[in-house]
C-alpha positions as CSV (number, residue, x, y, z in Angstrom):
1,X,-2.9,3.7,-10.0
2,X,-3.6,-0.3,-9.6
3,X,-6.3,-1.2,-8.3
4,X,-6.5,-4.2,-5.8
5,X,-9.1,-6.4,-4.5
6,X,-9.0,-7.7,-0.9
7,X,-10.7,-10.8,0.2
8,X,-13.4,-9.0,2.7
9,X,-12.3,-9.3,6.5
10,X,-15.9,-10.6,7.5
11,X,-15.2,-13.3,5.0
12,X,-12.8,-15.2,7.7
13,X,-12.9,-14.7,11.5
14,X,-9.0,-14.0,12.0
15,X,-9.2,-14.3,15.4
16,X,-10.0,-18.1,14.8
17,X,-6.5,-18.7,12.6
18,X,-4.1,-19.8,14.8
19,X,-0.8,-20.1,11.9
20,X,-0.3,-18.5,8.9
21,X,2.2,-20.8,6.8
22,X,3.9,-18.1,3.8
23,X,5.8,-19.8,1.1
24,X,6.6,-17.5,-1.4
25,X,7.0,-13.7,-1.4
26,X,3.8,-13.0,-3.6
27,X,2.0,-14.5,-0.4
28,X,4.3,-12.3,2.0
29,X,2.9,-9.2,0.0
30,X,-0.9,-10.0,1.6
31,X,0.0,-10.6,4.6
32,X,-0.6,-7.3,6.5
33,X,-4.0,-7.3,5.3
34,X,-4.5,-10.3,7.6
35,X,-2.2,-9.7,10.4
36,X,-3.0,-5.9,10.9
37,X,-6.7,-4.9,12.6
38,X,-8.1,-7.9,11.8
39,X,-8.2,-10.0,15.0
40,X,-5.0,-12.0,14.2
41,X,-3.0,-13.3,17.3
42,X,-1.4,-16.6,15.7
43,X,2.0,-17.3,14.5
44,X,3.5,-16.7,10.9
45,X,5.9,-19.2,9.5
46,X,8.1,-18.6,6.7
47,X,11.5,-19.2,5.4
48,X,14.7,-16.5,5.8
49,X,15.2,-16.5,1.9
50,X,10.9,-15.3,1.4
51,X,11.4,-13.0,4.2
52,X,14.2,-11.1,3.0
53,X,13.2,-11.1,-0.8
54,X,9.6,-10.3,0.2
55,X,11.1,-7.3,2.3
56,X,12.5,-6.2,-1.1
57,X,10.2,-6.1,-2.9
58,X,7.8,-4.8,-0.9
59,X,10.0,-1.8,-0.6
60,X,10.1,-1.8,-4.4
61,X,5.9,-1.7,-4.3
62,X,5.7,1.5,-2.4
63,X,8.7,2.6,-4.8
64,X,6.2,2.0,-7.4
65,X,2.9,3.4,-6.5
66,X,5.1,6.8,-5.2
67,X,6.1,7.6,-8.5
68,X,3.1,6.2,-10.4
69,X,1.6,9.3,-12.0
70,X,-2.5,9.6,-11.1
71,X,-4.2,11.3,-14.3
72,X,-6.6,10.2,-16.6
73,X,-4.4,8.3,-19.0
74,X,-4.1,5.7,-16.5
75,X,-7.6,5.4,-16.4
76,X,-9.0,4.9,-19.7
77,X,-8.9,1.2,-19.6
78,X,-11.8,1.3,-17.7
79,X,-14.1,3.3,-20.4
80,X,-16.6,0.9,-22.0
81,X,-16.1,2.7,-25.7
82,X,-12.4,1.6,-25.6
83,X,-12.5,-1.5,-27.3
């Protein structure tokens, strides 16, 4: 399974942010980490063409991670021996 990273919530008071400007779909991807329970009551701006492909492909994400196959192959990147 990826792992991600998310920028901590305490790390930017959301309910301070008044626009979130979204130019490309790999930006579109993050963005329910900051609009959802986080404080957020601004606006979101972005083009038709992001919006629709970033729709797409966030559809093809949960494809992904629902057939991606948890066992401990997947995880042997993170033993220290492997070199």
């Amino acid at each position: 399974m990826p792992e991600i990273h998310p920028v901590p919530l305490e790390a930017v008071c959301m309910n301070t942010v008044d626009y979130i400007l979204v130019s490309n779909w790999h930006s579109l991807v993050a963005l329910p980490f900051y609009t959802e329970n986080s404080g957020f009551k601004g606006v979101v701006y972005s083009t038709e063409p992001v919006v629709q492909f970033g729709r797409l492909m966030m559809l093809e994400l949960i494809d992904y991670h629902d057939r991606i196959v948890s066992d401990d192959v997947g995880r042997k990147w993170k033993d220290p021996s492997v070199q």
